[in-house]
TILO-779649 format. One record per atom (N, C-alpha, C, O): residue number from 1; z, y, x. Coordinates in steps of 0.05 Angstrom, whole numbers, plus 5000, padded with zeros to 4 digits. Each point is the difference from the previous one (the first is absolute). Layout:
BEGIN
bami pos:NUM | w:Z | v:Y | u:X;
...
END
This chain:
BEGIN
bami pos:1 | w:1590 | v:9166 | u:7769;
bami pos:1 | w:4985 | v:5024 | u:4993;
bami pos:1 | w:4983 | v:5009 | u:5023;
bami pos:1 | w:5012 | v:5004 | u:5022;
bami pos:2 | w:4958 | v:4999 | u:4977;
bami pos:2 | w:4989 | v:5012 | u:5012;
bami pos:2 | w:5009 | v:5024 | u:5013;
bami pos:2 | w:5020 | v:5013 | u:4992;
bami pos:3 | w:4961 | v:4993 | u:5035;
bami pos:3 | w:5010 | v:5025 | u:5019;
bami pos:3 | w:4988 | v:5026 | u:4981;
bami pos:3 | w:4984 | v:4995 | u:4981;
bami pos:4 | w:5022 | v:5022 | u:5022;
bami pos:4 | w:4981 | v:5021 | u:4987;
bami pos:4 | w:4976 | v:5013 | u:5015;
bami pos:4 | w:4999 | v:5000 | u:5025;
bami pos:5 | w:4987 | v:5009 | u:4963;
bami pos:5 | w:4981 | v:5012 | u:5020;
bami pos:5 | w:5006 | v:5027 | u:5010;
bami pos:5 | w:5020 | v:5013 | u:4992;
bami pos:6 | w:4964 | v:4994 | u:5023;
bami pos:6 | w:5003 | v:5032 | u:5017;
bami pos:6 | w:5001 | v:5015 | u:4980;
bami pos:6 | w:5018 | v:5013 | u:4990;
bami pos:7 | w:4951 | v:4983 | u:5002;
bami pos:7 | w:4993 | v:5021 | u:4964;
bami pos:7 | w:5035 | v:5000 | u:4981;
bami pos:7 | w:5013 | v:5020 | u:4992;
bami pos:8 | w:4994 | v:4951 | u:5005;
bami pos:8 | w:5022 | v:5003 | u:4979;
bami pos:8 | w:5024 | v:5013 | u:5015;
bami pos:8 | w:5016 | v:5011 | u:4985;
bami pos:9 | w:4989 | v:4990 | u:5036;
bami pos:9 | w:5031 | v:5011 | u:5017;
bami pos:9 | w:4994 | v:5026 | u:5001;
bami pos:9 | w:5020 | v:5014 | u:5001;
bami pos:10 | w:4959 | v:4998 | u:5000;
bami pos:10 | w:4987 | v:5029 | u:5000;
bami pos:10 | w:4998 | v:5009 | u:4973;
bami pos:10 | w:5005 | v:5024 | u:4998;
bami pos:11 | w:4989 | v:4964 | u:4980;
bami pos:11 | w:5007 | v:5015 | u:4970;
bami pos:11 | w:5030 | v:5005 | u:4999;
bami pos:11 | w:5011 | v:5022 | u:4996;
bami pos:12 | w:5002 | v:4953 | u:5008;
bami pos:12 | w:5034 | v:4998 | u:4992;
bami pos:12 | w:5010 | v:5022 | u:5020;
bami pos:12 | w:5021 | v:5010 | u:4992;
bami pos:13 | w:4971 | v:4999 | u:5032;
bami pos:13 | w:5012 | v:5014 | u:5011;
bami pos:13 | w:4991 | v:5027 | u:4991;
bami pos:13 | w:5017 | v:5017 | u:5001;
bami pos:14 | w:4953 | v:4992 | u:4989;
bami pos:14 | w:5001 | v:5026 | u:4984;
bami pos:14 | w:5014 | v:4995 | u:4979;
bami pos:14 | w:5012 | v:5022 | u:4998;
bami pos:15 | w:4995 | v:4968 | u:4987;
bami pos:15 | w:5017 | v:4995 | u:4977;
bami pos:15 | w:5024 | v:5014 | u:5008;
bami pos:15 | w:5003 | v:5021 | u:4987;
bami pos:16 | w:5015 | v:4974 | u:5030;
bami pos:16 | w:5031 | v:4999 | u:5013;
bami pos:16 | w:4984 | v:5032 | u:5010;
bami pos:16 | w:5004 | v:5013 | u:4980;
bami pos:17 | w:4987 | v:4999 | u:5033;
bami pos:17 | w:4999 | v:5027 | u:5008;
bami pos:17 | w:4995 | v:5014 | u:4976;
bami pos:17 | w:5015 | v:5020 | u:4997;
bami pos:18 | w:4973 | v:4976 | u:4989;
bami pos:18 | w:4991 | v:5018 | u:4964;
bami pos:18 | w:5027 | v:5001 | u:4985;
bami pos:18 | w:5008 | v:5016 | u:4984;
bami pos:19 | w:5001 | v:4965 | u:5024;
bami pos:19 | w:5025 | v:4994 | u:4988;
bami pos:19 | w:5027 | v:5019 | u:5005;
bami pos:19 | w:5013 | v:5011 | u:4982;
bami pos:20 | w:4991 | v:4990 | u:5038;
bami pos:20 | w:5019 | v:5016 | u:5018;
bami pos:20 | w:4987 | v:5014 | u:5011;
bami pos:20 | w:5006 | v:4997 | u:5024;
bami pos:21 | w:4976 | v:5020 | u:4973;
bami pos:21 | w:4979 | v:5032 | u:5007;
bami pos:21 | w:5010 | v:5008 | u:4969;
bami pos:21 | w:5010 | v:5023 | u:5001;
bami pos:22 | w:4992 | v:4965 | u:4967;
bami pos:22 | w:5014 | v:5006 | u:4985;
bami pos:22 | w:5026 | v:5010 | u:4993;
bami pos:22 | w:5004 | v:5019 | u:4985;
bami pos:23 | w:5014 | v:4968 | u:5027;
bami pos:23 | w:5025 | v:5002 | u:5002;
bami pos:23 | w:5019 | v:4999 | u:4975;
bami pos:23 | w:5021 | v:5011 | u:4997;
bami pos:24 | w:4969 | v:4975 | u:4989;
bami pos:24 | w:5009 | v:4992 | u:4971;
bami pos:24 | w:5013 | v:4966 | u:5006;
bami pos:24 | w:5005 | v:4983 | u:4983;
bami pos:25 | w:4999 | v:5015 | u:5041;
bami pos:25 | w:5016 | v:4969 | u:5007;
bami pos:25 | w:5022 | v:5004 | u:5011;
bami pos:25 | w:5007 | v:5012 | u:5020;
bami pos:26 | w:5009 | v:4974 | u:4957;
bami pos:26 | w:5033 | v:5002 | u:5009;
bami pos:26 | w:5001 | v:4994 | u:5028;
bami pos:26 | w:4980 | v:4990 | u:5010;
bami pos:27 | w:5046 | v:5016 | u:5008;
bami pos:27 | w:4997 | v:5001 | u:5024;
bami pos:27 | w:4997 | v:4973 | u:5017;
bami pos:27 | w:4985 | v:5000 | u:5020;
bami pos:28 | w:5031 | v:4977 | u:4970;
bami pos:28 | w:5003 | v:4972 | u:5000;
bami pos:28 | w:4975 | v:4992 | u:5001;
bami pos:28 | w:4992 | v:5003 | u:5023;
bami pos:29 | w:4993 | v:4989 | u:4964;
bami pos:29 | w:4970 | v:5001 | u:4992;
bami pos:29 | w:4986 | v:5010 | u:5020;
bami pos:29 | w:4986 | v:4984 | u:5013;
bami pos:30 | w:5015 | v:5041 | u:4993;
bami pos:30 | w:4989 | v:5008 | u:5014;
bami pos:30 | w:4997 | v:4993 | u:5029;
bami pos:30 | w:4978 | v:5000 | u:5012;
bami pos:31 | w:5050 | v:4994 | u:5001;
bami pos:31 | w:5002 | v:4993 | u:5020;
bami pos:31 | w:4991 | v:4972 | u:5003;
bami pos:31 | w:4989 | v:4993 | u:5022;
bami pos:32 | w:5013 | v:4990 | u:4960;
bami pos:32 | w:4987 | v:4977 | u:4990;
bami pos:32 | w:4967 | v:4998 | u:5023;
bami pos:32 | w:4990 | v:4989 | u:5019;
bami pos:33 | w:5002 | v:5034 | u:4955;
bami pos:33 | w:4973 | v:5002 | u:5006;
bami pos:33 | w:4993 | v:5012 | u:5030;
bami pos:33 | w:4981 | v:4991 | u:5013;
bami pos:34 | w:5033 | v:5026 | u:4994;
bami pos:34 | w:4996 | v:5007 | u:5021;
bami pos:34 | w:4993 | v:4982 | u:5017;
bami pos:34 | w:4979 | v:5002 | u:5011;
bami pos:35 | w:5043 | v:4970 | u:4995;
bami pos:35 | w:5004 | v:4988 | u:5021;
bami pos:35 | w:4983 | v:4975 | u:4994;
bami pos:35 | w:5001 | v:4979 | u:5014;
bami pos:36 | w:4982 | v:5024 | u:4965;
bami pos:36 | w:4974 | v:4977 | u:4991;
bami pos:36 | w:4973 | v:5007 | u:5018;
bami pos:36 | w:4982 | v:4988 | u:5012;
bami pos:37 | w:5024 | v:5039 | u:4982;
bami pos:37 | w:4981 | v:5026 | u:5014;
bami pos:37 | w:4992 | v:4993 | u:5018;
bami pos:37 | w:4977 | v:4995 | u:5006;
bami pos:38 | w:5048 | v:5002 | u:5009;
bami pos:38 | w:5000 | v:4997 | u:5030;
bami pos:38 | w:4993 | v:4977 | u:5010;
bami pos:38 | w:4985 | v:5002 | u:5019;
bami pos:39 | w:5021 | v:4978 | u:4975;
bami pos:39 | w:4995 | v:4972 | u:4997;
bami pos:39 | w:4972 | v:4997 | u:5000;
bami pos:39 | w:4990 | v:4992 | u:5021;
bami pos:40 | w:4993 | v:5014 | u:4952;
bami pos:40 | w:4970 | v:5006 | u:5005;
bami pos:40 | w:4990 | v:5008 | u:5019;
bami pos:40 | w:4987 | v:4989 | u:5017;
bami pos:41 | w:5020 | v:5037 | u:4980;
bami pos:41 | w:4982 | v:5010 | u:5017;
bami pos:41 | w:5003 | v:4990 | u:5033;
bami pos:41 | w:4981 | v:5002 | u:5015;
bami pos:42 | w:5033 | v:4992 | u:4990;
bami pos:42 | w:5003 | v:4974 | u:5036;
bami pos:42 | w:4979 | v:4979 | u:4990;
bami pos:42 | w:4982 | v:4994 | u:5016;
bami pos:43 | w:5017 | v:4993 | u:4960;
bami pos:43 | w:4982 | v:4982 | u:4993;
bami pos:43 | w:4973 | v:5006 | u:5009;
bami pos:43 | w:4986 | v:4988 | u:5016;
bami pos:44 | w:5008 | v:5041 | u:4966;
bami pos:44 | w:4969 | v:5013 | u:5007;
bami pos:44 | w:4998 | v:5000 | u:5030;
bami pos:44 | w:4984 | v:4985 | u:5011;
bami pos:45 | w:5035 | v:5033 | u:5005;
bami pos:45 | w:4996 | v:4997 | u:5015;
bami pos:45 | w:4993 | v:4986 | u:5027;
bami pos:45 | w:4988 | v:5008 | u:5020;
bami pos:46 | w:5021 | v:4971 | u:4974;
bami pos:46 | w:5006 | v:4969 | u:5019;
bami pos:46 | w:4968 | v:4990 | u:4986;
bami pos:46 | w:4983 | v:4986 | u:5012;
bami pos:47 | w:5014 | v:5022 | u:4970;
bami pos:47 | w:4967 | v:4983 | u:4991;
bami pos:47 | w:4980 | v:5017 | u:5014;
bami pos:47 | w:4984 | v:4990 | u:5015;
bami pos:48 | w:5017 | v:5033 | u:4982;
bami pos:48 | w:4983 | v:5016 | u:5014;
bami pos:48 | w:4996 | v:4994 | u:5023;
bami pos:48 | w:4980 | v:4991 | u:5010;
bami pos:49 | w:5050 | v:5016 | u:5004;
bami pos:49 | w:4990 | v:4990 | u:5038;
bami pos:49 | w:4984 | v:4979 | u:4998;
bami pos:49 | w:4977 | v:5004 | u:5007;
bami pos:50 | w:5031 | v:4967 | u:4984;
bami pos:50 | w:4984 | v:4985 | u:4995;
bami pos:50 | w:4978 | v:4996 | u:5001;
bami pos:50 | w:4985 | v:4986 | u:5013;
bami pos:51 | w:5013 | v:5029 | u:4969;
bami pos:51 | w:4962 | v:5001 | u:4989;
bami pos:51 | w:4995 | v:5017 | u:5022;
bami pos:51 | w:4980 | v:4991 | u:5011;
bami pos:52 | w:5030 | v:5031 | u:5002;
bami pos:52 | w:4983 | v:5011 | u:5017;
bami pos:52 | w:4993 | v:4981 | u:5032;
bami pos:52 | w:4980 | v:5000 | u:5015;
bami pos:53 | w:5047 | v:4986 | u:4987;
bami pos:53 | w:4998 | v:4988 | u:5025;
bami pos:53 | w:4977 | v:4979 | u:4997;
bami pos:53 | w:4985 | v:4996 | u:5020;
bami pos:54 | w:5011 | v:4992 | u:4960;
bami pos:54 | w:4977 | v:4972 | u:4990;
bami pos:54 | w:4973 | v:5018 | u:5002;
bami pos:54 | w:4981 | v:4992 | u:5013;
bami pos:55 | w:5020 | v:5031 | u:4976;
bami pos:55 | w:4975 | v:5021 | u:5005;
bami pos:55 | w:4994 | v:5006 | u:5033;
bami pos:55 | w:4976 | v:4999 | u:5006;
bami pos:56 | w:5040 | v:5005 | u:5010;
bami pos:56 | w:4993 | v:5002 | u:5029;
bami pos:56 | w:4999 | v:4984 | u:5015;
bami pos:56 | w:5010 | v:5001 | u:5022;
bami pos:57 | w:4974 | v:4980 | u:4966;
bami pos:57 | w:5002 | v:4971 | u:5017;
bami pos:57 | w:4970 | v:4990 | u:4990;
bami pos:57 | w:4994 | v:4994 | u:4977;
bami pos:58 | w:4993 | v:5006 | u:5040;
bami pos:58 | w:4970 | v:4988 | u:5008;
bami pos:58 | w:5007 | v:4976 | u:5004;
bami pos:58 | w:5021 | v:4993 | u:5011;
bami pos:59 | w:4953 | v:4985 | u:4973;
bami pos:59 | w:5004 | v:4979 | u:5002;
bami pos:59 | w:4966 | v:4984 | u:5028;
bami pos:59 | w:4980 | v:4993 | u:4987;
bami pos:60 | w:5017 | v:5004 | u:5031;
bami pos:60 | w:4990 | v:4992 | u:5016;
bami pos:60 | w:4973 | v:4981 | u:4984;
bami pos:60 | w:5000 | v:4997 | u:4975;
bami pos:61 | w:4984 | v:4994 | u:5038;
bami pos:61 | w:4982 | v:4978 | u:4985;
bami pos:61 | w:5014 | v:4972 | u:5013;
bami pos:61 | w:4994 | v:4979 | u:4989;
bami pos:62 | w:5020 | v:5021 | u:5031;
bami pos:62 | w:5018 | v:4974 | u:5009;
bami pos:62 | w:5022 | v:4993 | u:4978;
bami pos:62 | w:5012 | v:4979 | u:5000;
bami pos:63 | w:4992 | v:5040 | u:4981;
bami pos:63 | w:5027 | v:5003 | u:4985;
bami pos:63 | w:5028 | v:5013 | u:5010;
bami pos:63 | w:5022 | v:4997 | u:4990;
bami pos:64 | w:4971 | v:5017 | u:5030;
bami pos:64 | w:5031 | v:5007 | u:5011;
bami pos:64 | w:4996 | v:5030 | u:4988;
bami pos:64 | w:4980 | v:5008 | u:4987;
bami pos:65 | w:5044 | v:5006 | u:5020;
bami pos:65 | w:5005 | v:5023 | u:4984;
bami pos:65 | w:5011 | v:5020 | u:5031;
bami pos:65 | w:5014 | v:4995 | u:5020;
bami pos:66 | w:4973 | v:5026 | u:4971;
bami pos:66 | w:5000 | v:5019 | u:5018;
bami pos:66 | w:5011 | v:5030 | u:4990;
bami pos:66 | w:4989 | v:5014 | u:4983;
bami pos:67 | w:5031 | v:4992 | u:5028;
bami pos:67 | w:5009 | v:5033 | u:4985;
bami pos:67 | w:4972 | v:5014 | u:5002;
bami pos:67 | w:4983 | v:4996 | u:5017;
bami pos:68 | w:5015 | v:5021 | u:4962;
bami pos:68 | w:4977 | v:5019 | u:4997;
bami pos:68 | w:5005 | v:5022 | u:5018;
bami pos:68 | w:4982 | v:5009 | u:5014;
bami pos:69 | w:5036 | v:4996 | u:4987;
bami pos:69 | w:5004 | v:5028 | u:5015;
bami pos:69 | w:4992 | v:4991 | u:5038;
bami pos:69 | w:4993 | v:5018 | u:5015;
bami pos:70 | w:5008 | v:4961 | u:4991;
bami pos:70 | w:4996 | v:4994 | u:5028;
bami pos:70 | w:4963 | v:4992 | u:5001;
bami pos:70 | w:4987 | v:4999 | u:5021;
bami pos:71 | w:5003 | v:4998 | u:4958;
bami pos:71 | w:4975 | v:5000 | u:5002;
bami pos:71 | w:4985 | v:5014 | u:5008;
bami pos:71 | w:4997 | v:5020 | u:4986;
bami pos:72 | w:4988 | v:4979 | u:5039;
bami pos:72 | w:4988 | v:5019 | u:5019;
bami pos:72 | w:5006 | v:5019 | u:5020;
bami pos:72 | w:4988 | v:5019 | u:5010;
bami pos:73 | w:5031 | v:4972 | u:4993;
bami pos:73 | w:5026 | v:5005 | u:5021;
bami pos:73 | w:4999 | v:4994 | u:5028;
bami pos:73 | w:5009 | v:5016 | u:5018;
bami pos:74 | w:4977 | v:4954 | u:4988;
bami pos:74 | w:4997 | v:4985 | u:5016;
bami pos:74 | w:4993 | v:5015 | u:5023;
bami pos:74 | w:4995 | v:4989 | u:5021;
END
């Protein structure tokens, strides 16, 4: 089975908060969901840094890669 995407781990995890912001989920269940929650959302998370760290990185015309933040620093 395919990975899911960011977009898809980010609906299923509004799903699981709408869900239990309800409170119409037996407790079992709930805690279920809770701890899916949690699970996700480290997912989002861990993608984000990601994507932000790949975002602060200048790529040179040699091809080497340079943190953005040290650019002009020198």
């Amino acid at each position: 089975m395919a990975e899911k995407t960011f977009e898809e781990n980010l609906v299923e995890l509004e799903k699981i908060v709408n869900q239990l912001e309800k409170g119409d989920v037996p407790l079992e269940e709930a805690i279920a969901q809770f701890e899916t929650g949690v699970k996700l959302s480290k997912q989002l998370q861990n993608t984000l840094q990601n994507a932000q760290q790949s975002l602060t990185k200048i790529v040179a015309e040699d091809g080497t890669m340079t943190d953005f933040s040290a650019e002009g620093q020198a």
